[in-house]
C-alpha angles and dihedrals in degrees: 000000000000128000131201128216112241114254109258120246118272126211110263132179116290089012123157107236135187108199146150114228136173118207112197139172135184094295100047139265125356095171123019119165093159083102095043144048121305127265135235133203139151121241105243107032104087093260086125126024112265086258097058094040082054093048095058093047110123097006114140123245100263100036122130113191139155122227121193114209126211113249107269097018106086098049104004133251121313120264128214079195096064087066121087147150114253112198113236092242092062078051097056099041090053103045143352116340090211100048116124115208126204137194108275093025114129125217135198118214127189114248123250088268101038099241101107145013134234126200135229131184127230106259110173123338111222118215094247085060104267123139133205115222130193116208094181110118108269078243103041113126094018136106103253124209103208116196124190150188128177115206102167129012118194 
């Protein structure tokens, strides 16, 4: 009598997966959980831009692989539009009056309706207070080397 192993899960769309990644641009890596614990996100939500989702589709439970995007394609390009000066007084209102801010730091602010958060990060500091923030994803506009290794798929 043979038996046959039965065929690991792949990644479909919408699939529940446990898995550990890397994100890194030119100057190294932005996301590592290979040290950590690993992650979990579901296809579909957001959680991953739409090039690296389509990038896991079909993969087996158990693969480790390494995807090099394209610059531009993993986060977009980059926008002048997404910096901008926040007053020190928007600052205030939104989040701790004391608070210093320094180039590099990175700051979550609630979204228009309350539900979410986006995050910028600390351009430049002028002298009255007010802080320049970037929104652009810390990868947008850069070539992004994706590693991956999928350890469940639900």
């Amino acid at each position: 009598m043979t038996t046959t192993a039965a065929a690991l899960p792949t990644v479909q769309p919408g699939s529940f997966l446990t898995l550990h990644y890397r994100l890194a641009g030119p100057a190294g890596d932005v996301i590592n959980t290979f040290a950590d614990k690993p992650a979990t996100l579901s296809l579909g939500t957001g959680e991953l831009s739409p090039a690296m989702e389509q990038r896991l589709l079909g993969l087996a439970e158990g693969t480790r692989t390494t995807f090099e995007l394209p610059a531009g394609e993993a986060f977009g390009e980059r926008n002048a539009d997404m910096v901008q000066w926040v007053a020190r007084k928007l600052l205030n209102e939104l989040g701790d009056p004391d608070e210093q801010y320094s180039v590099g730091d990175v700051v979550q602010f609630p979204t228009p309706d309350g539900q979410g958060s986006y995050a910028g990060a600390v351009a430049q500091v002028r002298e009255d207070g007010a802080v320049l923030f970037d929104f652009n994803h810390p990868l947008a506009g850069q070539p992004v080397t994706f590693e991956v290794e999928l350890i469940g798929v639900l």
